[in-house]
ROKEKOL-319931 format. One line per field, with one value per residue: x, y, z of N, C-alpha, C in turn; chain; residue in three letters; residue number from 1. Coordinates in steps of 0.1 Angstrom, whole numbers. Layout:
BEGIN
n_x = [X; ...] $
n_y = [Y; ...] $
n_z = [Z; ...] $
ca_x = [X; ...] $
ca_y = [Y; ...] $
ca_z = [Z; ...] $
c_x = [X; ...] $
c_y = [Y; ...] $
c_z = [Z; ...] $
mol = [A; ...] $
type = [Ala; ...] $
seq = [NUM; ...] $
END
This chain:
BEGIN
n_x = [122; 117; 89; 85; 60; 34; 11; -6; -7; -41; -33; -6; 20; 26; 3; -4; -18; -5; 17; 8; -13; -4; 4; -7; -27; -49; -49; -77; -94; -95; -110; -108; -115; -108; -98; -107; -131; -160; -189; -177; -185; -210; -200; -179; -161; -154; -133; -96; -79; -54; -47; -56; -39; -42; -71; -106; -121; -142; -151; -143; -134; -139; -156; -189; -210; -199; -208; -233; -234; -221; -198; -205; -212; -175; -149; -135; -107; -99; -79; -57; -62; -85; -107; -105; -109; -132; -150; -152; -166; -192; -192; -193; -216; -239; -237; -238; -263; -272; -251; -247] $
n_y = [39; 9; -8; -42; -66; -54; -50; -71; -81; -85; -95; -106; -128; -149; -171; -185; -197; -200; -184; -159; -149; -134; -115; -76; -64; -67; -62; -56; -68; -83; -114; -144; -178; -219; -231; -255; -256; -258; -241; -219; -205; -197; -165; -156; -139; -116; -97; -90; -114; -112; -124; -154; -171; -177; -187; -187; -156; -142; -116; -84; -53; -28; -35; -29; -41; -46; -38; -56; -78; -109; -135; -162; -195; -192; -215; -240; -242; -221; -195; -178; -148; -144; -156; -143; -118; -117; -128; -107; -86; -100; -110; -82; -74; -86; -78; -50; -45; -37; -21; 10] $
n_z = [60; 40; 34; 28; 6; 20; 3; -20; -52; -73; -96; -91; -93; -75; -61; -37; -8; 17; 19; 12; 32; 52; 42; 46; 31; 3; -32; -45; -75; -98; -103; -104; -114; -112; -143; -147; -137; -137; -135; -135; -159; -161; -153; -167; -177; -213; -212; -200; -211; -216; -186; -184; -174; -151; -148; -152; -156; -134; -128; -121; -114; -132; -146; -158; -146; -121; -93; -93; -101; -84; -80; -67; -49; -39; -50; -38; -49; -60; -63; -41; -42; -54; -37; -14; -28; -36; -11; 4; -9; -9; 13; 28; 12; 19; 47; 48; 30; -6; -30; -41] $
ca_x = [123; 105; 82; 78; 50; 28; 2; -4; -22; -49; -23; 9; 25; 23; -10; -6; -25; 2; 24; 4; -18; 6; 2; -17; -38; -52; -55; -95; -95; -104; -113; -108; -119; -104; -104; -112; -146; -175; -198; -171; -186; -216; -199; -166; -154; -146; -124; -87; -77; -39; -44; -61; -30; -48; -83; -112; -119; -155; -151; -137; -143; -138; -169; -207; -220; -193; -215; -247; -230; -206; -199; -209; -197; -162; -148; -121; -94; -98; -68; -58; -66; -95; -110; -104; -121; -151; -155; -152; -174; -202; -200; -200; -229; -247; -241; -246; -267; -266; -239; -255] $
ca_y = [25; 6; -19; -46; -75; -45; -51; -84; -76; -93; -99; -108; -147; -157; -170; -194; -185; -199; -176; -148; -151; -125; -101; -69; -54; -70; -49; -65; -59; -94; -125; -159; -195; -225; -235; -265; -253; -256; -232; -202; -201; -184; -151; -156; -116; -118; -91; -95; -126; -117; -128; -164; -182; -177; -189; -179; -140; -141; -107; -73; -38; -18; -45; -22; -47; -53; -38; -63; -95; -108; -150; -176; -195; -197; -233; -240; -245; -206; -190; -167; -133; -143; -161; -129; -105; -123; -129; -92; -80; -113; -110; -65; -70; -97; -70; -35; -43; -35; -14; 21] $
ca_z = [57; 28; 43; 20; 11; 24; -7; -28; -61; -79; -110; -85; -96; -62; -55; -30; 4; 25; 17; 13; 42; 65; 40; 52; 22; -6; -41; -48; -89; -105; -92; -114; -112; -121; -160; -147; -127; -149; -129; -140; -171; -158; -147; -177; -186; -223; -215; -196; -219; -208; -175; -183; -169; -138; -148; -162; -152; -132; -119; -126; -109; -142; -154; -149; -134; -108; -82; -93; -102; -75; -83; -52; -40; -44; -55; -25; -56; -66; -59; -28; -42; -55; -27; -4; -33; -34; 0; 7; -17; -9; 30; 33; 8; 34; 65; 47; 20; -21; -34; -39] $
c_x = [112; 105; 76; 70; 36; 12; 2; -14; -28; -41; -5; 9; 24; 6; -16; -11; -16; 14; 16; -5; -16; 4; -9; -30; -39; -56; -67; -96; -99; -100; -115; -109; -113; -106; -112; -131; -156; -181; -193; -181; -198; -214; -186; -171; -153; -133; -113; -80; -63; -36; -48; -52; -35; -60; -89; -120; -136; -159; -141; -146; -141; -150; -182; -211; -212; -200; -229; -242; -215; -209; -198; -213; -185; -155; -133; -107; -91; -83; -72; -68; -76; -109; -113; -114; -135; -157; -159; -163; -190; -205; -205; -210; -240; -249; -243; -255; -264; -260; -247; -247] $
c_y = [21; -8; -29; -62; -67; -48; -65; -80; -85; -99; -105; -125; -152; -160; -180; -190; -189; -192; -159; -144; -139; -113; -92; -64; -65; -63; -58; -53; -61; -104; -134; -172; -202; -227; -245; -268; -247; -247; -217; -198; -191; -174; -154; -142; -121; -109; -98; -107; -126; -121; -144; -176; -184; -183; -185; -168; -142; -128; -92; -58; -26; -24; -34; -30; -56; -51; -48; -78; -102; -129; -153; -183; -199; -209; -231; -242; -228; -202; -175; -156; -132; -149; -150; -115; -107; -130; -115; -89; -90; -106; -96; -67; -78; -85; -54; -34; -39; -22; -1; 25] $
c_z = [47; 33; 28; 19; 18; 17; -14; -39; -68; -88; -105; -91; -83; -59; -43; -14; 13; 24; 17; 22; 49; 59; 45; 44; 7; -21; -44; -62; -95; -99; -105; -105; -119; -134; -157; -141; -140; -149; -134; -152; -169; -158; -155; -183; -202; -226; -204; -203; -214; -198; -176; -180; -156; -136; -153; -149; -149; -127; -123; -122; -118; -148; -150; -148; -120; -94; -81; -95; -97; -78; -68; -57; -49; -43; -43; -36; -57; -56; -44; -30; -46; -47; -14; -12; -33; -17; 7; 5; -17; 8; 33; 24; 13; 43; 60; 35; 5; -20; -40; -56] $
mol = [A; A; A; A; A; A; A; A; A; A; A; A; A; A; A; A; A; A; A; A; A; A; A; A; A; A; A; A; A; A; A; A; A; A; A; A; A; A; A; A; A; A; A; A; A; A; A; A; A; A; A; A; A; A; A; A; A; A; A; A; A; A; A; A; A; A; A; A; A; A; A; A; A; A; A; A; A; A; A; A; A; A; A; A; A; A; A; A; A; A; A; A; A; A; A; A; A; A; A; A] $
type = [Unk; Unk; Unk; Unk; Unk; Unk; Unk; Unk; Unk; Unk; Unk; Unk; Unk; Unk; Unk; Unk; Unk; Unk; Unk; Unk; Unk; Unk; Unk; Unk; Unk; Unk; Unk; Unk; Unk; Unk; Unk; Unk; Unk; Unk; Unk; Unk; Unk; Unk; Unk; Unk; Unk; Unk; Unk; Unk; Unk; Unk; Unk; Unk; Unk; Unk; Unk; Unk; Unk; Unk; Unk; Unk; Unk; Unk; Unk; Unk; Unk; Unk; Unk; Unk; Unk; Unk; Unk; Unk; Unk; Unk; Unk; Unk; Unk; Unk; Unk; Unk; Unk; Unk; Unk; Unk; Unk; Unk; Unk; Unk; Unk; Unk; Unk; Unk; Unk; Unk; Unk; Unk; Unk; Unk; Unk; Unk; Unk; Unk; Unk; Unk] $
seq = [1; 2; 3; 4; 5; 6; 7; 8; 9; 10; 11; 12; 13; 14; 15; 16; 17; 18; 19; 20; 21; 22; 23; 24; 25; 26; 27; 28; 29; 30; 31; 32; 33; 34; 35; 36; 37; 38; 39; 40; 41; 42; 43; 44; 45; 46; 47; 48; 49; 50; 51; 52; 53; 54; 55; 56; 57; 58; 59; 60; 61; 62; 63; 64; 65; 66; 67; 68; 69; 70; 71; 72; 73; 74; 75; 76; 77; 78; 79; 80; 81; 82; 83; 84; 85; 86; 87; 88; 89; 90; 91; 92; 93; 94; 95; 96; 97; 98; 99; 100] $
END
């Protein structure tokens, strides 16, 4: 059987959390802030530009310095998938310390 809804990826069109909520796995790949959120601009990628329908790009685990610069806090508008990557990557670096 093919089990599906299984995965939700950082780049999926759905990004609404009530709907995605049930899903089980999260792909955590890049994480965006509203255009409208001032504070993004701090931590704005110049790379990804094709995804900017989504926001502006604070985050990216192909980025060297995804292990040293993780954006906080997350603005309650940010979307699902990125609200879940940066909480991940914020809270296990709270309870096990820096990324090795």
């Amino acid at each position: 059987d093919v089990i599906r809804r299984m995965q939700v990826r950082d780049v999926s069109s759905e990004r609404r959390k009530s709907k995605l909520e049930s899903v089980a796995m999260i792909h955590v790949g890049r994480a965006w802030f509203p255009n409208d959120y001032a504070p993004a601009q701090r931590w704005a990628h110049t790379e990804g530009k094709s995804f900017r329908r989504y926001g502006t790009q604070v985050w990216c685990k192909c980025n060297n310095t995804a292990s040293t610069i993780m954006p906080w806090p997350v603005p309650e508008t940010a979307d699902f998938q990125s609200t879940k990557t940066l909480e991940l990557l914020h809270y296990s670096k709270e309870l096990l310390g820096p990324i090795p």
